[in-house]
C-alpha positions in Angstrom: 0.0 0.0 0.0 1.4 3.7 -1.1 1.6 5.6 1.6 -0.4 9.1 1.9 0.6 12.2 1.3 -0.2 14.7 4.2 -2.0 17.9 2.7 -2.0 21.0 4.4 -4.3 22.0 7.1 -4.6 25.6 5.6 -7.6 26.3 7.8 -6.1 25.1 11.0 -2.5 24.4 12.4 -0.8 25.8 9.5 2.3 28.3 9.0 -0.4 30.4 6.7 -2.5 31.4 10.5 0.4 33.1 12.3 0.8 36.4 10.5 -3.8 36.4 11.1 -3.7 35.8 14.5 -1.1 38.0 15.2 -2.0 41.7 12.8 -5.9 40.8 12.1 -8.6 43.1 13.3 -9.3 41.5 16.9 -7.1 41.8 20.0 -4.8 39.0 20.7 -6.2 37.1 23.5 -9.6 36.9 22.0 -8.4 35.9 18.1 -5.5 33.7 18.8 -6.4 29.8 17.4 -6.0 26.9 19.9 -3.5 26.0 18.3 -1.3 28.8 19.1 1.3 28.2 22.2 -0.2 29.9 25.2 2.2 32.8 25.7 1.6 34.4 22.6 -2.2 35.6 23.7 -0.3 36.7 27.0 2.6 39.1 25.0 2.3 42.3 24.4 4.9 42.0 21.2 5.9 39.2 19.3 9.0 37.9 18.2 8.5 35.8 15.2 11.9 34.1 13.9 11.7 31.6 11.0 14.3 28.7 11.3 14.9 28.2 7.5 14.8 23.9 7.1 14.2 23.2 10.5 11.7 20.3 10.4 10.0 18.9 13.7 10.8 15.2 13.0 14.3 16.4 12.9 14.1 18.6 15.9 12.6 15.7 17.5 15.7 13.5 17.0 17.8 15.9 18.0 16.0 17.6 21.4 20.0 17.1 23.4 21.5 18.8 20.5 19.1 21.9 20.8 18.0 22.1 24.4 16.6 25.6 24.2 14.6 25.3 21.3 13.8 22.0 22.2 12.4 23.3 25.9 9.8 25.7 24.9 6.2 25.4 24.7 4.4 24.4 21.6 4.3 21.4 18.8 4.1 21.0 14.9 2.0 22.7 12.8 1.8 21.7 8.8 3.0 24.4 6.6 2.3 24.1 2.4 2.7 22.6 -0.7 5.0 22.6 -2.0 7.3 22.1 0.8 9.4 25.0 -0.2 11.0 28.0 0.7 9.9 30.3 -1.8 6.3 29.3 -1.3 6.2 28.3 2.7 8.0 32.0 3.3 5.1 33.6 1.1 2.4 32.1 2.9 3.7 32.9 6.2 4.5 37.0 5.2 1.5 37.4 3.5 -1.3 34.7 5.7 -2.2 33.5 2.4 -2.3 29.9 0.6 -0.2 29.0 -2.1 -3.2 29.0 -4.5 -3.9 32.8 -3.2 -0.3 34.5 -3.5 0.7 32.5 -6.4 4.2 31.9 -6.1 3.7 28.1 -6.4 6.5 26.4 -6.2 10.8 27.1 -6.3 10.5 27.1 -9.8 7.4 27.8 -11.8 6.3 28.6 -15.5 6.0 32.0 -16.3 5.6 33.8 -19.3 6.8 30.8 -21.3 9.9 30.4 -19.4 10.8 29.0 -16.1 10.8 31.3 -13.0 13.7 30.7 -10.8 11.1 32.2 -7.6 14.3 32.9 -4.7 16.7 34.2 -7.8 14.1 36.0 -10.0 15.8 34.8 -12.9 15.2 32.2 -15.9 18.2 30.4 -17.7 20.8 33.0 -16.0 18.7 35.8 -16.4 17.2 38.5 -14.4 13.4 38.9 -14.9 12.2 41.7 -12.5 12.1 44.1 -15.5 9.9 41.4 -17.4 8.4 40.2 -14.5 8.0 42.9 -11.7 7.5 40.9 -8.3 4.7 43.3 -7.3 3.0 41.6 -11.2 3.4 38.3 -9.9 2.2 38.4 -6.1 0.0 41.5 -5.6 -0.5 41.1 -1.6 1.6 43.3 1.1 3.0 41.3 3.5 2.0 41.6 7.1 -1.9 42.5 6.1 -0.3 45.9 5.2 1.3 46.8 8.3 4.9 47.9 8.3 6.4 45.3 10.3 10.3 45.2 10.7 12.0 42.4 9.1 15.3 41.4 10.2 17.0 38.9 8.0 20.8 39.1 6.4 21.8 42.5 4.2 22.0 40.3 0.9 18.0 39.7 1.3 17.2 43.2 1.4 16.9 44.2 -2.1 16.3 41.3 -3.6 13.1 40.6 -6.5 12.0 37.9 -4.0 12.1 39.6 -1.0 10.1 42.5 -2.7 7.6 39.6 -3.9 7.1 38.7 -0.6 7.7 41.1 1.9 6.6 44.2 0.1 5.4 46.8 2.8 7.9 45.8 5.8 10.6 47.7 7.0 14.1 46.0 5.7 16.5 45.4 9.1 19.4 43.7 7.5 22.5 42.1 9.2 25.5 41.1 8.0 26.6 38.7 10.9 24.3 36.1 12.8 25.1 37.6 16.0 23.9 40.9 15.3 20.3 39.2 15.2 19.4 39.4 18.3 20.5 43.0 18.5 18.6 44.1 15.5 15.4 42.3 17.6 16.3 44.1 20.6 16.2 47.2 18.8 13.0 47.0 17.3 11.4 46.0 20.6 12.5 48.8 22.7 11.5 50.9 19.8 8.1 49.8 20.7 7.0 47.4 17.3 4.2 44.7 18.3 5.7 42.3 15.8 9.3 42.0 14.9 9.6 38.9 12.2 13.6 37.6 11.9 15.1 35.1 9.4 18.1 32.8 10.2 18.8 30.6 7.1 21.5 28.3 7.6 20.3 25.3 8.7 18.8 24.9 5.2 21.9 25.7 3.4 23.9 23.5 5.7 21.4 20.7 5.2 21.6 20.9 1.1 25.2 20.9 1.1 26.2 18.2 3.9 23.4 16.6 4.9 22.8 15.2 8.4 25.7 14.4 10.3 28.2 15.9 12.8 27.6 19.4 10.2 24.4 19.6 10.5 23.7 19.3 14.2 27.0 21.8 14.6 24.6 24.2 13.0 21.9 23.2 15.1 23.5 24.1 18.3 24.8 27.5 16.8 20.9 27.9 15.9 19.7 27.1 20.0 22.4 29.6 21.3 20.7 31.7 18.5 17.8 31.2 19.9 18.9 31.8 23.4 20.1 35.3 22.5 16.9 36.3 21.5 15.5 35.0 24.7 17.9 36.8 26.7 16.5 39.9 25.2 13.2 39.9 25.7 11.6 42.8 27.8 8.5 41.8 30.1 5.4 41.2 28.2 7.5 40.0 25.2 7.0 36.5 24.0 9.2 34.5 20.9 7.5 32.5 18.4 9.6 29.8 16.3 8.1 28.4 13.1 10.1 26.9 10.0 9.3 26.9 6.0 9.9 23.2 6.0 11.9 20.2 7.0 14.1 17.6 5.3 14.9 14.2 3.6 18.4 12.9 3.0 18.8 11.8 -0.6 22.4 11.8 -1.2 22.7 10.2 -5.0 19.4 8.9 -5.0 18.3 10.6 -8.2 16.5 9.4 -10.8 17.2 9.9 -13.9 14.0 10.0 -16.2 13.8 8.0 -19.4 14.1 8.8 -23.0 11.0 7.6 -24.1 9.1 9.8 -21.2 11.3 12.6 -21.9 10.0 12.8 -25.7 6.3 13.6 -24.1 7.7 16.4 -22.2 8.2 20.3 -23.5 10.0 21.1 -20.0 10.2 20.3 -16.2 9.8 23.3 -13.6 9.3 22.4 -9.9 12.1 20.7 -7.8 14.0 17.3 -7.5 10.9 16.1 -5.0 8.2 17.7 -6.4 9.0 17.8 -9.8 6.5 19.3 -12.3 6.2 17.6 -16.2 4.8 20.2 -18.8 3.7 17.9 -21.6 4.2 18.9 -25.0 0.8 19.8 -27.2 -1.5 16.9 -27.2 1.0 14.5 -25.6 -0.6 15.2 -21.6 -2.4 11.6 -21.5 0.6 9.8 -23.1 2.5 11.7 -20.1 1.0 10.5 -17.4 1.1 6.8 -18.0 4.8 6.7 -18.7 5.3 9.0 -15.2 3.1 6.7 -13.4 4.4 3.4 -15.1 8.5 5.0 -14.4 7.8 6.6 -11.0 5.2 5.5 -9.3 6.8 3.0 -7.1 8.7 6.2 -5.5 6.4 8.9 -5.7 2.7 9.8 -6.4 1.9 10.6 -9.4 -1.0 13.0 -9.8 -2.5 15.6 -12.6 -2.4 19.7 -12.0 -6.3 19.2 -11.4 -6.1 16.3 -9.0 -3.8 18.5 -7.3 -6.0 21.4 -7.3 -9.2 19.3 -6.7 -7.7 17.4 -3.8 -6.8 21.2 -2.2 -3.1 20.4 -1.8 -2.2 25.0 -2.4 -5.2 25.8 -0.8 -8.9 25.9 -1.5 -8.7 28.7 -4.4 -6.4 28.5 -7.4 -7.5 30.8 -9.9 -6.3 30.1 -13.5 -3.8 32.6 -13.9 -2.0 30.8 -11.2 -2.7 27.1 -11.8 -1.3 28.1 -15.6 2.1 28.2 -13.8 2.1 24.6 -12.9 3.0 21.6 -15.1 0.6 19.2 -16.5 1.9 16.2 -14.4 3.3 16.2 -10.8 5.8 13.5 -9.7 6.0 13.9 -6.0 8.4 11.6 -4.2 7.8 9.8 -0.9 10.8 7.7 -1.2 14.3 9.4 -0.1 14.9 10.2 -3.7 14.6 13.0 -6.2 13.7 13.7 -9.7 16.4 14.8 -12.3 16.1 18.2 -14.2 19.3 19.1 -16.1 18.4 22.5 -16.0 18.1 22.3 -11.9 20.9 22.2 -11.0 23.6 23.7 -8.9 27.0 24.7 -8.1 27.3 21.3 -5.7 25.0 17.9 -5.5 22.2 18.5 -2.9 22.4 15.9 0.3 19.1 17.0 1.7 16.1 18.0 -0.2 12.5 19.1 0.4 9.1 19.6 -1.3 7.4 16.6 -1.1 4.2 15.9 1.2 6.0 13.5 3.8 6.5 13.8 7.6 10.0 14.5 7.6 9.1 18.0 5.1 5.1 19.1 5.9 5.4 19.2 9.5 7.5 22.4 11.1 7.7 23.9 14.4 5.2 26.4 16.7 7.0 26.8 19.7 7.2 29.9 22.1 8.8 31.3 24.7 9.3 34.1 27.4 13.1 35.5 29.1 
């Protein structure tokens, strides 16, 4: 028997909620969702810092390793489909579904070409003059208030950060430990709702995997973490979430075949939730070679199965579901999906995307100094 893929609660537990409960129209204690740790109804401001690939299966198995994080209150929450940065990160900024903010997937179709989301680019090149990020998601972040974001210099100015944080006040740093700082800042300064962004457990995940690397990073996160604690004023409360969490592939990649390849115009997506665009009257023909080749690691599913089974959200409207392929291959074996043109500068360990434990289910936990 296959085993299931777990969609999205987007109307419950889900990273989409935080930014609602925290800036919508009612006060705090009486709008915050059961599923919301306790002290966050309790705070007068908010501290909410997003732990870029931090999954909760993988915090789980390493609670000694991250003590801090590991000790405050809270539990997992699902966050989106795809299991991705560029589209988890949009749902949180802007409390929106994938289906509603439309930035899909890492790499999606538009305009004919293939959208690098995080780089703005397609095939090397920069396409925020053909594609201006306030075109291609249209909703502030933050329900319109101007909430500080403190995240690292480089992420400033970029298209994507422009996609999805428009309307927030840029706080960059150029160091890790001038994080907390930055937070401390903004709190005395008297913000409600400081959002930070710490990144490297992802990157150190992609390019070493899990190992003696990876949970080195993990304690630098905790004592991370711990700094912010530290400077907390009374009636201030932390709130850690993640974008996603991880599967070790190593060289488990699968290579597809020639004969599926010659239904296929091009791939978009990523290597575990891979998207087949089928060339003109070839989509039927496509999805019995993709199921025949694939389906014995990963569900194989059509863009309206997809839609129809609510996996970005309960609303997709067409402009949006044309930037999907015409064929998903979504992996629940510890593999990935080839696409020569996906590819980078060193062979990614750990991936992420898919609908399994190990990537849908991310951190809620919050704490006081």
């Amino acid at each position: 028997m296959l085993p299931v893929p777990i969609v999205p609660d987007y109307a419950g537990a889900n990273v989409r909620g935080i930014v609602p409960a925290l800036l919508g129209p009612a006060p705090w204690a009486s709008s915050m969702p059961d599923w919301m740790p306790p002290q966050i109804a309790a705070a007068r401001q908010v501290v909410v810092l997003v732990l870029d690939g931090l999954g909760w299966d993988q915090l789980q198995d390493r609670r000694t390793i991250a003590p801090t994080i590991a000790g405050l209150t809270g539990g997992p929450i699902t966050t989106v489909a795809p299991t991705t940065t560029a589209t988890a990160l949009s749902s949180i900024a802007t409390g929106l579904t994938p289906g509603e903010h439309g930035l899909i997937g890492y790499r999606m179709l538009l305009g004919g070409e293939v959208l690098n989301v995080l780089r703005w680019s397609a095939a090397g090149v920069d396409q925020r003059r053909a594609h201006p990020p306030a075109d291609v998601q249209r909703f502030p972040a933050f329900l319109g208030h101007p909430v500080p974001v403190v995240s690292p210099s480089e992420l400033c100015s970029s298209a994507f950060s422009e996609a999805h944080l428009r309307g927030s006040v840029p706080i960059g740093w150029r160091a890790a430990s001038s994080l907390a700082i930055e937070v401390a800042e903004q709190l005395r300064a008297g913000e409600s709702v400081v959002y930070a962004y710490y990144g490297y457990i992802d990157k150190i995940a992609h390019e070493r995997g899990f190992g003696e690397y990876y949970d080195a990073e993990l304690r630098t996160a905790d004592r991370l973490v711990a700094d912010v604690l530290e400077i907390l004023p009374p009636g201030a409360a932390l709130l850690i979430t993640a974008d996603h969490g991880q599967v070790e592939v190593g060289d488990r990649v699968i290579q597809p075949t020639a004969d599926l390849l010659s239904h296929v115009a091009l791939q978009s997506g990523e290597g575990r939730f891979r998207w087949l665009h089928a060339k003109r009257g070839a989509a039927d023909d496509l999805l019995m070679a993709a199921a025949e080749e694939f389906g014995d690691t990963g569900w194989v599913r059509t863009r309206d199965q997809l839609i129809g089974d609510g996996w970005f959200g309960p609303t997709v409207p067409p402009d949006v579901a044309n930037r999907l392929g015409d064929v998903a291959v979504v992996a629940f074996q510890p593999v990935s999906y080839d696409d020569p043109d996906d590819r980078g500068p060193f062979d990614l360990v750990c991936r992420h995307g898919s609908l399994t434990s190990a990537e849908v289910y991310v951190p809620l936990l919050a704490g006081t100094s």
